[in-house]
LOTI-760670 format. One line per field, with one value per atom (N, C-alpha, C): atom name; chain; residue in one letter; x, y, z. Coordinates in pm, whole numbers, plus 50000, padded with zeros to 5 digits. Layout:
REM residues N
atomo = [CA  ...]
cadena = [A  ...]
residuo = [A  ...]
X = [X  ...]
Y = [Y  ...]
Z = [Z  ...]
//
This chain:
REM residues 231
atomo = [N  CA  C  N  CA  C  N  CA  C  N  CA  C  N  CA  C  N  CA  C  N  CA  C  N  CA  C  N  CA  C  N  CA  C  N  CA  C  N  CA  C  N  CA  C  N  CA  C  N  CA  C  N  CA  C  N  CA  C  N  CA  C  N  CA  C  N  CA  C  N  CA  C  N  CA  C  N  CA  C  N  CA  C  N  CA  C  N  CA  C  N  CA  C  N  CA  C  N  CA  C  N  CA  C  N  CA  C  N  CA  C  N  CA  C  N  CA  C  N  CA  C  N  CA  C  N  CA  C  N  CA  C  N  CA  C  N  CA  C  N  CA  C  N  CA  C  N  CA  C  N  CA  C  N  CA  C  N  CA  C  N  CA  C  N  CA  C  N  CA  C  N  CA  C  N  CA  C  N  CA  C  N  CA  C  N  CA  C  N  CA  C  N  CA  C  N  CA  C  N  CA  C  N  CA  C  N  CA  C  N  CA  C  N  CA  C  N  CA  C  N  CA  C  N  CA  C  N  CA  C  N  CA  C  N  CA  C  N  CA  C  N  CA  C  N  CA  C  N  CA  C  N  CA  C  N  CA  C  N  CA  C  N  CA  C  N  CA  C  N  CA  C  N  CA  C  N  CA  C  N  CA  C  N  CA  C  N  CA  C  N  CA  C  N  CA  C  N  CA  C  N  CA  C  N  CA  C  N  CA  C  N  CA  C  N  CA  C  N  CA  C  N  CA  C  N  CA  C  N  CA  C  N  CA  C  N  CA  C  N  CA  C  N  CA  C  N  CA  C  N  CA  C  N  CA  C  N  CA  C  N  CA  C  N  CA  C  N  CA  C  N  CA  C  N  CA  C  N  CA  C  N  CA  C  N  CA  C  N  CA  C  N  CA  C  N  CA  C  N  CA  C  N  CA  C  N  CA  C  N  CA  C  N  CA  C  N  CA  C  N  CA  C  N  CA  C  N  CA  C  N  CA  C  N  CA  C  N  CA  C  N  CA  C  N  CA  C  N  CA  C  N  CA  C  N  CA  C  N  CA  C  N  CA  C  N  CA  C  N  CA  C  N  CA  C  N  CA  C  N  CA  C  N  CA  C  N  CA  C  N  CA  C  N  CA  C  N  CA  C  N  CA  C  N  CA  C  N  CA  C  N  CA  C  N  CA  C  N  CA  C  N  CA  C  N  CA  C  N  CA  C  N  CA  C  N  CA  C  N  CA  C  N  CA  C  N  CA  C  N  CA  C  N  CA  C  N  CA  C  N  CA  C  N  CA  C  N  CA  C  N  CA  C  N  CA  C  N  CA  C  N  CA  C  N  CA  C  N  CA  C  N  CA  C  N  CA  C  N  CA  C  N  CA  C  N  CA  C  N  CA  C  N  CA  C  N  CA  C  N  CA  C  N  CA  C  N  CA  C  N  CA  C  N  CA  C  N  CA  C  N  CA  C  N  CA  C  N  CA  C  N  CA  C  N  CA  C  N  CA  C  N  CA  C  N  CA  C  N  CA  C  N  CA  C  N  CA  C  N  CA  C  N  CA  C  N  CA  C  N  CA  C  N  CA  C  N  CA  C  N  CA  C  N  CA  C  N  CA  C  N  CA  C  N  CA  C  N  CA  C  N  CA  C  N  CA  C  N  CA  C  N  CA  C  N  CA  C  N  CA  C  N  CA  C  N  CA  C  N  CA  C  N  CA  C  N  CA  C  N  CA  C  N  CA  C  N  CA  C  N  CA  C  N  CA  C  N  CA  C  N  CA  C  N  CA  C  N  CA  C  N  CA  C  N  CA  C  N  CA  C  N  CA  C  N  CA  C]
cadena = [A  A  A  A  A  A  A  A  A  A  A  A  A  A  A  A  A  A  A  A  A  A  A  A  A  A  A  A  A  A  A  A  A  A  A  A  A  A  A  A  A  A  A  A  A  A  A  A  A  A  A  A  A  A  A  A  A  A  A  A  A  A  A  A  A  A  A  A  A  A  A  A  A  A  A  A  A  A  A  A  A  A  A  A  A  A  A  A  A  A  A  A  A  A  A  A  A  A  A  A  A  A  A  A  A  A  A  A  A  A  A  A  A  A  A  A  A  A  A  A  A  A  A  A  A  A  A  A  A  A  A  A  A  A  A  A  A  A  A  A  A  A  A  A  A  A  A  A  A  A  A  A  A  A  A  A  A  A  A  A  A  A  A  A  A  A  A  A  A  A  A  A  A  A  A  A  A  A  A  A  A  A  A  A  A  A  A  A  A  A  A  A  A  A  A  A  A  A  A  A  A  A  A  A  A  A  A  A  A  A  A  A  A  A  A  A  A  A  A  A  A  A  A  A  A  A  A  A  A  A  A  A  A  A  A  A  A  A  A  A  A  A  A  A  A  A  A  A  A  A  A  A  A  A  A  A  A  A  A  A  A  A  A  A  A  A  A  A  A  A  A  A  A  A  A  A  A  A  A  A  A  A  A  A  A  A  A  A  A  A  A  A  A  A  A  A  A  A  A  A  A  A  A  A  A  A  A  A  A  A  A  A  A  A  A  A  A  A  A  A  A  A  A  A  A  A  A  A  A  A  A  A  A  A  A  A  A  A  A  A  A  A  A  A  A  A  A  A  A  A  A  A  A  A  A  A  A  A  A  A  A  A  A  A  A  A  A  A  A  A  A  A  A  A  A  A  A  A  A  A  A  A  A  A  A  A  A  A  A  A  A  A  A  A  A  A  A  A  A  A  A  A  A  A  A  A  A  A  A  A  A  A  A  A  A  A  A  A  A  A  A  A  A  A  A  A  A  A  A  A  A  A  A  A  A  A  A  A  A  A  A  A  A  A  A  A  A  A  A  A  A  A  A  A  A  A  A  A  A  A  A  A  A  A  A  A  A  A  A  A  A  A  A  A  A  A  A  A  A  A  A  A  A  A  A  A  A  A  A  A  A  A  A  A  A  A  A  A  A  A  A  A  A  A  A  A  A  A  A  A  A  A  A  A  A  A  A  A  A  A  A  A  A  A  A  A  A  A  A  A  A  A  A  A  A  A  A  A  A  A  A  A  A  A  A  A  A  A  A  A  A  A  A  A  A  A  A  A  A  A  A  A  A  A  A  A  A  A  A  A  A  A  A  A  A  A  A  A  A  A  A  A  A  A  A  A  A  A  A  A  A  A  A  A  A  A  A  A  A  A  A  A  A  A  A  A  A  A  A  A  A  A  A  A  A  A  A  A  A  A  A  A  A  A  A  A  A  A  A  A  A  A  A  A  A  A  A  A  A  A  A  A  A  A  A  A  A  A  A  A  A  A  A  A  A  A  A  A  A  A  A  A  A  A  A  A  A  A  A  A  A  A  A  A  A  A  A  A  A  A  A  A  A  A  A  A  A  A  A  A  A  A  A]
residuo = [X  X  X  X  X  X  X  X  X  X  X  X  X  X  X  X  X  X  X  X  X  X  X  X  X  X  X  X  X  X  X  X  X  X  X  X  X  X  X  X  X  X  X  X  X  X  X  X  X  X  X  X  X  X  X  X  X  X  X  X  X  X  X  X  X  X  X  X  X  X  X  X  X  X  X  X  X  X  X  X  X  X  X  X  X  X  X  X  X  X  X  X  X  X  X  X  X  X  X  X  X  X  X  X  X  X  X  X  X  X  X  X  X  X  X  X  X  X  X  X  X  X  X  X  X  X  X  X  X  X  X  X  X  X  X  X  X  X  X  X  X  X  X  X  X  X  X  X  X  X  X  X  X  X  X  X  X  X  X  X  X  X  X  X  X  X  X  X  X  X  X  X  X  X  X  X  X  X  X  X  X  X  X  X  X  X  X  X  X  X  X  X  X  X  X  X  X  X  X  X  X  X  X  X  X  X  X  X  X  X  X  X  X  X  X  X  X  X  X  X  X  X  X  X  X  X  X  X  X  X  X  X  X  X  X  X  X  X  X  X  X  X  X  X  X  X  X  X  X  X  X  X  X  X  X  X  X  X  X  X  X  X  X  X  X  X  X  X  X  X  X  X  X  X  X  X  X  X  X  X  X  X  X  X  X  X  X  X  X  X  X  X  X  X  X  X  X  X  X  X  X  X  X  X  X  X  X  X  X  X  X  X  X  X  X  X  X  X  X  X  X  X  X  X  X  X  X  X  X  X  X  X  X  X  X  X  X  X  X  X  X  X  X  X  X  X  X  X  X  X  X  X  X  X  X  X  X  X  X  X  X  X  X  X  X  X  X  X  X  X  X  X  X  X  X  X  X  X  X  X  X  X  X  X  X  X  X  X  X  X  X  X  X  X  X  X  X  X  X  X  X  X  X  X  X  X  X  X  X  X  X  X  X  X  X  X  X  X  X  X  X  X  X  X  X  X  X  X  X  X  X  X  X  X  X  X  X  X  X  X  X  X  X  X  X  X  X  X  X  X  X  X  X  X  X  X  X  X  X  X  X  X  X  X  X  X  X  X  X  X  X  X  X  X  X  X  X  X  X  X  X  X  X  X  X  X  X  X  X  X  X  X  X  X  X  X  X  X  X  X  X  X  X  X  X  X  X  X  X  X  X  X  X  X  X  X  X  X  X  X  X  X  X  X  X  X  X  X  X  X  X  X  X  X  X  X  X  X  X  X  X  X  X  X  X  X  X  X  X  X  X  X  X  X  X  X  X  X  X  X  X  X  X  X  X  X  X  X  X  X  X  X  X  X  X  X  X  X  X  X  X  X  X  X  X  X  X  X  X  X  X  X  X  X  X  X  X  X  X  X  X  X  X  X  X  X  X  X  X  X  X  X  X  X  X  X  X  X  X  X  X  X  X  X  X  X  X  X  X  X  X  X  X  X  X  X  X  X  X  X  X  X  X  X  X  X  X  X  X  X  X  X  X  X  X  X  X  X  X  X  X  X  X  X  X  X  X  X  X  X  X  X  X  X  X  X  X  X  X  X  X  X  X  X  X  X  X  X  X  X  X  X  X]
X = [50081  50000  50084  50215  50322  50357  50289  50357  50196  50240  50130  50076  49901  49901  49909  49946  50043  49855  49794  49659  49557  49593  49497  49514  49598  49665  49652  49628  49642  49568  49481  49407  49492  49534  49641  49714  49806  49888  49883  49770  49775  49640  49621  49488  49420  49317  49302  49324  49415  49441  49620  49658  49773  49929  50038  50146  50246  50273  50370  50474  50599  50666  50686  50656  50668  50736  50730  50837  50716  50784  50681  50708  50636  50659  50571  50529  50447  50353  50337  50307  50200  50043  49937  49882  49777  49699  49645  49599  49490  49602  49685  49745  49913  49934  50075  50089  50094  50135  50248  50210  50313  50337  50447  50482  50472  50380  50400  50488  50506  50569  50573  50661  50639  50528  50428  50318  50182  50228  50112  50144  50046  50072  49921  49967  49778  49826  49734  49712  49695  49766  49745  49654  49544  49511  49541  49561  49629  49495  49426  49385  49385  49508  49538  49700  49748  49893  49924  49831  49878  49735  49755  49633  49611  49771  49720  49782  49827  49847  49744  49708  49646  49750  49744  49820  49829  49864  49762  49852  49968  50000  50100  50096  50143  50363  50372  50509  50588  50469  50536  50570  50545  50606  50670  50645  50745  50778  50832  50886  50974  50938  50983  51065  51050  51173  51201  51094  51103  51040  51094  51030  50912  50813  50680  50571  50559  50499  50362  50293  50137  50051  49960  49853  49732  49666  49579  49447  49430  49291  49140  49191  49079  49183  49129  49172  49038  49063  48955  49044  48992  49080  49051  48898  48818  48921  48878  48933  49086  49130  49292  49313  49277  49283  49298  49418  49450  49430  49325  49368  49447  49524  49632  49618  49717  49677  49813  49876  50001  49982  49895  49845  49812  49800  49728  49793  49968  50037  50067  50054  50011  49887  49882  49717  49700  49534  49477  49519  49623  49716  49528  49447  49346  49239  49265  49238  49282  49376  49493  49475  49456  49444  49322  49236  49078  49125  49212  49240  49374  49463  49554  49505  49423  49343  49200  49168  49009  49018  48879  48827  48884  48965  49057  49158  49234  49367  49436  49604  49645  49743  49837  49917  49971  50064  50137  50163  50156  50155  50290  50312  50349  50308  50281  50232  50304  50208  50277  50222  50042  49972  49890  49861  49804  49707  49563  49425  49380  49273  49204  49091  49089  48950  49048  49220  49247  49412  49470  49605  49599  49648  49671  49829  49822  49929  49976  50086  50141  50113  50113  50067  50170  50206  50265  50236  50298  50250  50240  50300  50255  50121  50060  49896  49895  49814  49769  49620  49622  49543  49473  49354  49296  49286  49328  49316  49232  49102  49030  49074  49031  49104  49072  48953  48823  48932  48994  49035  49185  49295  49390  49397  49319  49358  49251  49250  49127  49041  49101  49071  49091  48968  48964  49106  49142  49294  49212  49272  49235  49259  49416  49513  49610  49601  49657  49820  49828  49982  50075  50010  50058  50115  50045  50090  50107  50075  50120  50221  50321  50366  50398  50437  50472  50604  50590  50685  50695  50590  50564  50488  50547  50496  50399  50273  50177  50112  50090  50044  49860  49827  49707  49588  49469  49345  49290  49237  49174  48977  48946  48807  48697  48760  48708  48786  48716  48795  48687  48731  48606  48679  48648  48755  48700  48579  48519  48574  48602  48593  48755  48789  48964  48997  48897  48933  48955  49068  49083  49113  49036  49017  49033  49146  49215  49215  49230  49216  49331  49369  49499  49403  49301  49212  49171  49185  49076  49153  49349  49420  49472  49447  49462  49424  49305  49218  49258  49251  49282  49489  49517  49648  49729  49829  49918  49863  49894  49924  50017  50132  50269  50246  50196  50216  50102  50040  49906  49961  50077  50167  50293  50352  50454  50358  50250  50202  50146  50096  50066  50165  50275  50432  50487  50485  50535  50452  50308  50251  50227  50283  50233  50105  50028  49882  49863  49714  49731  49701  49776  49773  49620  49603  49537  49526  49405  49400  49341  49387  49275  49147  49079  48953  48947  48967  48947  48950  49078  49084  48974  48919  48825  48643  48645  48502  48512  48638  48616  48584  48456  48397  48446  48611  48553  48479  48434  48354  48385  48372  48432  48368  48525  48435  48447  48409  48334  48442  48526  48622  48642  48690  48716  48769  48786  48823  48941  49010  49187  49219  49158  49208  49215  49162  49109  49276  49275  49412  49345  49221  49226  49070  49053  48949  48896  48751  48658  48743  48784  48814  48774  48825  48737  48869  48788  48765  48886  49000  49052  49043  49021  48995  49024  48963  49001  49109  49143  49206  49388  49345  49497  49523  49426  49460  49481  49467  49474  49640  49658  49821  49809]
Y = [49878  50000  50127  50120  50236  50259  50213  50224  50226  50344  50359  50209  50221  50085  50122  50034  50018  49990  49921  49939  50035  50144  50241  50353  50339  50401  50359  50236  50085  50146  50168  50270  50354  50447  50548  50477  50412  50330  50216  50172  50023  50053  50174  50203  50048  50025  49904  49927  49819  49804  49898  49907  49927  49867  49816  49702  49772  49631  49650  49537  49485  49379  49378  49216  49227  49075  48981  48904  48794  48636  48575  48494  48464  48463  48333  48307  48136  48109  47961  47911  47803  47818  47734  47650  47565  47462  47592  47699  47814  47898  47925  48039  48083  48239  48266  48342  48372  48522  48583  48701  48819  48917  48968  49098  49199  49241  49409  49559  49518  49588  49495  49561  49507  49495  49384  49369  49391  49388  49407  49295  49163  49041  49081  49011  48987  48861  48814  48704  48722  48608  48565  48481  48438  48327  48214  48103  48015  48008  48058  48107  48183  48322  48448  48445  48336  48308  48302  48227  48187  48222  48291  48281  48138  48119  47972  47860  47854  47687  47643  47544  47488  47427  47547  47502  47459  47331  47243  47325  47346  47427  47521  47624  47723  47727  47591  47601  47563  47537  47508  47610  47727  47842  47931  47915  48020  47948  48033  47980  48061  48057  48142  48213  48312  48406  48482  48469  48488  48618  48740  48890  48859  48896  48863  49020  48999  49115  49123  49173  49175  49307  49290  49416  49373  49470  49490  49489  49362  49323  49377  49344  49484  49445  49545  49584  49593  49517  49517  49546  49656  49753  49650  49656  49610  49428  49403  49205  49211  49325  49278  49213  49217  49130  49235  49175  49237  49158  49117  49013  49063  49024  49024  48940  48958  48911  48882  48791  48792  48813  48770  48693  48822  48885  49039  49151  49141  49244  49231  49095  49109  49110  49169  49136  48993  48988  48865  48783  48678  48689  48621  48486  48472  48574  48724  48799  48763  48688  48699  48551  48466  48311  48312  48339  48319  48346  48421  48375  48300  48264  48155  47960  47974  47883  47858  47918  47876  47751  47711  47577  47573  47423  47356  47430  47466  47541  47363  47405  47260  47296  47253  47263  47170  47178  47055  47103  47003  47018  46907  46938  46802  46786  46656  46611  46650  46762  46760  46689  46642  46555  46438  46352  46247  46225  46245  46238  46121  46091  46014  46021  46115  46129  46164  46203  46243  46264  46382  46461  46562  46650  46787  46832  46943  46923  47085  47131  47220  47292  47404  47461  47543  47608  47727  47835  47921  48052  48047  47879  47842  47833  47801  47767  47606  47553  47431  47384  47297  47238  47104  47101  46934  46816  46724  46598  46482  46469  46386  46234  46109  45996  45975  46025  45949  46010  46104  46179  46158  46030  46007  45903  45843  45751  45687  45595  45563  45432  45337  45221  45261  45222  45323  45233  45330  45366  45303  45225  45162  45213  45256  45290  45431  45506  45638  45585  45610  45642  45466  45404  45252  45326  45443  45440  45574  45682  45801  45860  45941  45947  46131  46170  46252  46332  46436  46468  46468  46333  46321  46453  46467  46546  46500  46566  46535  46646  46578  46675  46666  46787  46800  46911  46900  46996  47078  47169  47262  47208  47178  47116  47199  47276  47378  47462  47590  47699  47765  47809  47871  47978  48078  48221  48258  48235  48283  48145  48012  47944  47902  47960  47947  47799  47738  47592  47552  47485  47473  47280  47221  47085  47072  46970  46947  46806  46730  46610  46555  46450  46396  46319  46257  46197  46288  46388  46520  46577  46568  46578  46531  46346  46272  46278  46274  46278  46361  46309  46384  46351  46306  46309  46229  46189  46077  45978  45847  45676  45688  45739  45749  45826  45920  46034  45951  45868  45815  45694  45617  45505  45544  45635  45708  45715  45774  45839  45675  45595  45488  45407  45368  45316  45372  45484  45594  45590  45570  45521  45402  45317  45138  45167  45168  45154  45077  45015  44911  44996  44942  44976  45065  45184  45216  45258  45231  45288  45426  45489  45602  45577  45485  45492  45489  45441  45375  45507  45606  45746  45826  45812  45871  45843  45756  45706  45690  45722  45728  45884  45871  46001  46051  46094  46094  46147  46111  46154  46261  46397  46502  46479  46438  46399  46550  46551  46694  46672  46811  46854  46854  46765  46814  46922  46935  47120  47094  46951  46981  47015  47012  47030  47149  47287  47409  47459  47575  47702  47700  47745  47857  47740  47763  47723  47819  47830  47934  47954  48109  48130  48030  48016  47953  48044  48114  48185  48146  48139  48121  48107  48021  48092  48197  48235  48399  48411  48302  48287  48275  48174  48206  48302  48373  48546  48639  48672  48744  48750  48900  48915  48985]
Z = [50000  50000  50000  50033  50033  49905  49792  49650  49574  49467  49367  49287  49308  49219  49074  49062  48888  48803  48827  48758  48737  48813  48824  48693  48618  48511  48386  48416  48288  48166  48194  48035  47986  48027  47977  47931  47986  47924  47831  47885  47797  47715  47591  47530  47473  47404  47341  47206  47142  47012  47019  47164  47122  47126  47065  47067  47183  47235  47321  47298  47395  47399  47571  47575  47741  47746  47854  47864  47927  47871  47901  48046  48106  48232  48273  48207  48281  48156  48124  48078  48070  47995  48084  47983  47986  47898  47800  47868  47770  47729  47774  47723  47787  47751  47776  47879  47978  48124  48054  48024  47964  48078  48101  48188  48079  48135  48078  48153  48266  48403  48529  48569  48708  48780  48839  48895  48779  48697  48536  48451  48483  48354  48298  48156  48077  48061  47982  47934  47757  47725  47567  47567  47538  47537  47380  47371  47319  47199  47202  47021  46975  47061  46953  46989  46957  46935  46805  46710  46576  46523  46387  46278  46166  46195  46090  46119  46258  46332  46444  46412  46556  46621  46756  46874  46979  47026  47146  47280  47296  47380  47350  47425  47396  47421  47462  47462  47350  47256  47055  46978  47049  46988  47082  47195  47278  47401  47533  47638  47721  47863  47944  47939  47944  47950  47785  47680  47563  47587  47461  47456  47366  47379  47311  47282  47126  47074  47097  47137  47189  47136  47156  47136  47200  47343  47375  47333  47396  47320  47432  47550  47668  47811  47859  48008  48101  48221  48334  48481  48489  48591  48753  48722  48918  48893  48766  48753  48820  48730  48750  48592  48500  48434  48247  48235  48054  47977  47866  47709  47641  47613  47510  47356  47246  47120  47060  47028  46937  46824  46773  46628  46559  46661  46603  46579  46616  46559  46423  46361  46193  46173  46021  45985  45924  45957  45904  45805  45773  45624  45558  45638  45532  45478  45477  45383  45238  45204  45129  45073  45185  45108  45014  45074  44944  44823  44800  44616  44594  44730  44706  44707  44784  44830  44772  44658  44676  44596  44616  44554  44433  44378  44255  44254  44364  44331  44384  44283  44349  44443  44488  44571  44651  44738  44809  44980  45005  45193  45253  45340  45405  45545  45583  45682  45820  45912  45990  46153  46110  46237  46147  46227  46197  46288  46262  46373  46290  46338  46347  46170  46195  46089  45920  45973  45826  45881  45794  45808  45806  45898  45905  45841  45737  45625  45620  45677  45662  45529  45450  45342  45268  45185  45170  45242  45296  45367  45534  45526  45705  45778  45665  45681  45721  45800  45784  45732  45678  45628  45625  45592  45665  45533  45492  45401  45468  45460  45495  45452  45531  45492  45406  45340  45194  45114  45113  45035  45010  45064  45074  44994  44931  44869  44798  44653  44633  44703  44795  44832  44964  45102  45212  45299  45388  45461  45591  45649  45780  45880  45874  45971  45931  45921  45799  45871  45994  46018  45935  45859  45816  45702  45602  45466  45465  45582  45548  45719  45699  45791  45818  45935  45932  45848  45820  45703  45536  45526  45394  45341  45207  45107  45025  44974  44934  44830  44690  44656  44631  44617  44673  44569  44627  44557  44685  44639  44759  44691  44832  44751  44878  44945  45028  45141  45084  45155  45254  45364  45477  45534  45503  45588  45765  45732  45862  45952  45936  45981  46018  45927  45879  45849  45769  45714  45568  45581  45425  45434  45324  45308  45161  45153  45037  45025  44890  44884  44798  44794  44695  44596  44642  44538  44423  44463  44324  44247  44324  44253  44113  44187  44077  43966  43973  43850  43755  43616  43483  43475  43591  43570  43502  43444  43385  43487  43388  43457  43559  43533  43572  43697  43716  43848  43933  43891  43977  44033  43930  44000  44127  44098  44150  44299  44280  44417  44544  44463  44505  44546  44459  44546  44613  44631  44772  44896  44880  45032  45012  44947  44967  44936  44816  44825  44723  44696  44582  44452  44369  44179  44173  44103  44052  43908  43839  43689  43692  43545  43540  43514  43480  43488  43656  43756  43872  43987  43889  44011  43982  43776  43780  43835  43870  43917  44099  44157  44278  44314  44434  44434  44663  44684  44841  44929  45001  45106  45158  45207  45300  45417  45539  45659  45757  45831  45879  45954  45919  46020  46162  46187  46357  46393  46514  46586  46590  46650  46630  46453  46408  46224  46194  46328  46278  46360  46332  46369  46502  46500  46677  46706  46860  46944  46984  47008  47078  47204  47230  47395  47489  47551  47710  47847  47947  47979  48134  48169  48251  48400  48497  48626  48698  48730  48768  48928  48957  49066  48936  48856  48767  48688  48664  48599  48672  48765  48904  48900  48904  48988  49097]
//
């Protein structure tokens, strides 16, 4: 109580929408504790870290003691409590994908997760992207991590783009089609899969299986306990 509180100012100083660099200081399941001053942390929360990775925790891109670029996303003077934004000292790059990305663009990824329902595939631009299993091959995949692995390169179709949603679903099957014998054999002896013809890539039609949420960049907020946001 012998010392000015450092929050009572925080508006002046910390307007909304304006960049700072502060130091990261603890590390949680939701998010990042940034110092902004002495006795002044906010919070990042761990879906405005990245615009185009889904990030299961926040120690895949940073880590204690790292300088971290932020911008004020609100201030709650009575809480104690600052949001913060990384993601937000650049702009939105999927302004920019909808005409790199839209529907029948081709392109190549490489595998950088393996779920359940498909592959999540690194992009150009540091985008990720979702390859459904229907969509990996023409004869259905039992086990994906048997014939596709992390790292592999893949080339690919954009067979849906979603900005609001930030999802992009690409298929190797839609690629195929119309392509040489040769690039359709090549692709099939590289994941062990059985012989296909061109009639056979052209009459297979895949399924688009409904994205799961690990396949997306960011998760809806969820809202921290207020006993761990509290400084």
């Amino acid at each position: 109580q012998l010392e000015p509180d450092p929050w009572m100012n925080l508006m002046e100083k910390y307007p909304v929408g304006s960049k700072h660099t502060g130091i990261v200081r603890n590390l949680t399941n939701f998010g990042v504790f940034v110092e902004l001053e002495d006795g002044v942390d906010g919070l990042v929360h761990i879906s405005d870290l990245s615009w185009t990775k889904k990030i299961r925790h926040p120690g895949e891109i940073v880590k204690k003691g790292d300088r971290l670029d932020v911008v004020i996303l609100g201030v709650d003077v009575s809480q104690r409590r600052i949001s913060l934004g990384h993601k937000q000292v650049r702009d939105n790059p999927w302004d920019t994908f909808a005409e790199s990305y839209k529907s029948g663009t081709e392109t190549s990824g490489k595998v950088v997760r393996i779920i359940e329902k498909g592959v999540i595939v690194e992009l150009p631009f540091g985008v990720d992207g979702f390859v459904p299993v229907s969509h990996l091959a023409m004869s259905p995949v039992k086990n994906i991590a048997d014939v596709f692995h992390v790292g592999d390169d893949i080339t690919l179709k954009v067979i849906e783009f979603d900005k609001e949603s930030k999802r992009i679903v690409l298929s190797a099957v839609e690629y195929l089609k119309g392509k040489e014998q040769r690039i359709i054999d090549e692709y099939a002896s590289k994941h062990k899969l059985p012989p296909m013809t061109l009639k056979e890539v052209a009459t297979v039609s895949g399924k688009p299986a409904e994205v799961p949420p690990e396949a997306l960049p960011d998760a809806p907020p969820e809202q921290p306990p207020t006993s761990d946001f509290m400084v």
